[in-house]
DOLUM-749704 format. One record per atom (N, C-alpha, C): y, z, x; residue number from 1; atom name; residue in one letter; chain. Coordinates in nm, 3 decimals. Atoms other than C-alpha are relative to their C-alpha. Layout:
<atoms>
         y         z         x   resi   name   resn   chain
         Y         Z         X    NUM     CA      a       A
...
</atoms>
This chain:
<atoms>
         y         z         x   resi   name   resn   chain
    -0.119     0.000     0.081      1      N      x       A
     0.000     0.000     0.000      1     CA      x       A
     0.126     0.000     0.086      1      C      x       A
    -0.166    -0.082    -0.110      2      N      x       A
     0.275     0.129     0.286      2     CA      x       A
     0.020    -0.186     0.043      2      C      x       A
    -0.065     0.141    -0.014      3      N      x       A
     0.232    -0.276     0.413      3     CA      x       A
     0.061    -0.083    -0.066      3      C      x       A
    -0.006     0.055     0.113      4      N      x       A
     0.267    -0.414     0.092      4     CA      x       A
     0.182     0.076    -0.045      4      C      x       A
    -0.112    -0.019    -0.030      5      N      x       A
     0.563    -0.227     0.053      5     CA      x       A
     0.115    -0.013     0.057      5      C      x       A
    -0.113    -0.018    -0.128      6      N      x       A
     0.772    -0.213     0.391      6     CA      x       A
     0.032    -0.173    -0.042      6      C      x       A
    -0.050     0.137    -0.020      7      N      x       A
     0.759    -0.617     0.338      7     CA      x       A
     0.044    -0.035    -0.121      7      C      x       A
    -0.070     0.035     0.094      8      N      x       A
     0.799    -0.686    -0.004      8     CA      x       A
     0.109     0.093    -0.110      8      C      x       A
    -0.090    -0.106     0.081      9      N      x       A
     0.980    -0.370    -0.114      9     CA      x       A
    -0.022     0.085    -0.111      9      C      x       A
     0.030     0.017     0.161     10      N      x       A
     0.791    -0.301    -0.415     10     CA      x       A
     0.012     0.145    -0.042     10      C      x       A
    -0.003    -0.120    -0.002     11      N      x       A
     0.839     0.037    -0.549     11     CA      x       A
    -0.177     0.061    -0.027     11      C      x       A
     0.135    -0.040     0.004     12      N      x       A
     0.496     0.258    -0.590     12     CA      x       A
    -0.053    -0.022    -0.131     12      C      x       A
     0.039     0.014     0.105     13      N      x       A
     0.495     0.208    -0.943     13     CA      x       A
    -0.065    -0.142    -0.055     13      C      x       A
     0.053     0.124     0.001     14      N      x       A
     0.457    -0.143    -0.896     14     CA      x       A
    -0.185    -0.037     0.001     14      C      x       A
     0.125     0.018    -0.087     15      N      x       A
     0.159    -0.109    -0.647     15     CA      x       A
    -0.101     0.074    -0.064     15      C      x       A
     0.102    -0.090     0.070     16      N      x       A
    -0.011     0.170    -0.858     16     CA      x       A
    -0.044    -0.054    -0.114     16      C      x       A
     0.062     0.078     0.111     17      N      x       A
    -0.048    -0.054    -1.111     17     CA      x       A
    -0.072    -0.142     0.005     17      C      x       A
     0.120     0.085    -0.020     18      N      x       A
    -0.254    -0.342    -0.890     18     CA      x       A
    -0.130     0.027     0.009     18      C      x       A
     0.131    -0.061     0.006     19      N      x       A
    -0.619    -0.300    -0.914     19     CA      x       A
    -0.039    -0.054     0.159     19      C      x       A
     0.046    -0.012    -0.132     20      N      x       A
    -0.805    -0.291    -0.571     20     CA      x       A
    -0.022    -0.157     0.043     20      C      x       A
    -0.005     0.179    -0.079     21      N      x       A
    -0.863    -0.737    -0.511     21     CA      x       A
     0.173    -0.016     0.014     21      C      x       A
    -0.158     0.019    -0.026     22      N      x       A
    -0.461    -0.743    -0.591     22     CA      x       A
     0.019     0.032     0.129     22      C      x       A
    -0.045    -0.032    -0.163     23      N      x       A
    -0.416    -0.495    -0.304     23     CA      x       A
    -0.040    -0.096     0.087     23      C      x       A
     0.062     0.017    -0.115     24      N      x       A
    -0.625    -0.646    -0.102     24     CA      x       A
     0.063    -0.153     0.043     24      C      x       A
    -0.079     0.123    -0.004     25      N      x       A
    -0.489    -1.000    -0.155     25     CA      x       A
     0.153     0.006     0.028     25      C      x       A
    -0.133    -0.019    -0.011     26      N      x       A
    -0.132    -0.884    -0.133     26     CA      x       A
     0.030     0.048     0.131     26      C      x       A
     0.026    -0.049    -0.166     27      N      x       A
    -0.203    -0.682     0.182     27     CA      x       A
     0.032    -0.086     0.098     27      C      x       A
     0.031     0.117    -0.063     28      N      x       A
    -0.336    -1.004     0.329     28     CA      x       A
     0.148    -0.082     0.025     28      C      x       A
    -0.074     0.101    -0.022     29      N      x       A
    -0.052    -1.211     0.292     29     CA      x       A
     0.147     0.074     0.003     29      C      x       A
    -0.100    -0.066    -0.075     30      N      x       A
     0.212    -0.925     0.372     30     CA      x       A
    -0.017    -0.008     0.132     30      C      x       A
     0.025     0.023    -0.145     31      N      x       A
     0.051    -0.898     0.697     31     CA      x       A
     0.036    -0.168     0.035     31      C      x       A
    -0.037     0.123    -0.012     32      N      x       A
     0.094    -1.274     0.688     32     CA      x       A
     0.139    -0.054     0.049     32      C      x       A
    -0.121     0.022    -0.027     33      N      x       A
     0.449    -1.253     0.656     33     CA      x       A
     0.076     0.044     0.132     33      C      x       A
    -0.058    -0.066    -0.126     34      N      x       A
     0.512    -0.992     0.914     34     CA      x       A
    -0.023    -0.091     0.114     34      C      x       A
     0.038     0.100    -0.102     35      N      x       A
     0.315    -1.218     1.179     35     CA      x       A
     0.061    -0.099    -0.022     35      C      x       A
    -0.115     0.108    -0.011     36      N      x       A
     0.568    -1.489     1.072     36     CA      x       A
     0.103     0.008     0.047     36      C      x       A
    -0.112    -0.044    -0.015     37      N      x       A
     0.847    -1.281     1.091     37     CA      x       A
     0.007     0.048     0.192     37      C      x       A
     0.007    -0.067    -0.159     38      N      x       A
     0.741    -1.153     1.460     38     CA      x       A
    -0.051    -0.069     0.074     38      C      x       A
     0.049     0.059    -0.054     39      N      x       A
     0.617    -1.432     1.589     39     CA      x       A
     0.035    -0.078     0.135     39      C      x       A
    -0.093     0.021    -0.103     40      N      x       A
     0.702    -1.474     1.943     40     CA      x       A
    -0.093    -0.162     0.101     40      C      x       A
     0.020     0.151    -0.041     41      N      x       A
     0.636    -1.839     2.115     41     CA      x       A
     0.099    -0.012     0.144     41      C      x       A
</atoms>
């Protein structure tokens, strides 16, 4: 949840109300973003 958060902002009420594939899919492609966002070349 804390990744899913820090990147897209979402408040907890949001996140407490995805069921466990959401997280897991949302997770995924927060981490996604961060590794975009930090991506050093």
């Amino acid at each position: 949840m804390a990744d899913i958060a820090a990147i897209f902002h979402w408040p907890l009420s949001e996140l407490a109300a995805l069921n466990l594939e959401d997280l897991i899919m949302w997770r995924g492609l927060a981490v996604d973003r961060w590794n975009k966002m930090h991506r050093t070349e």
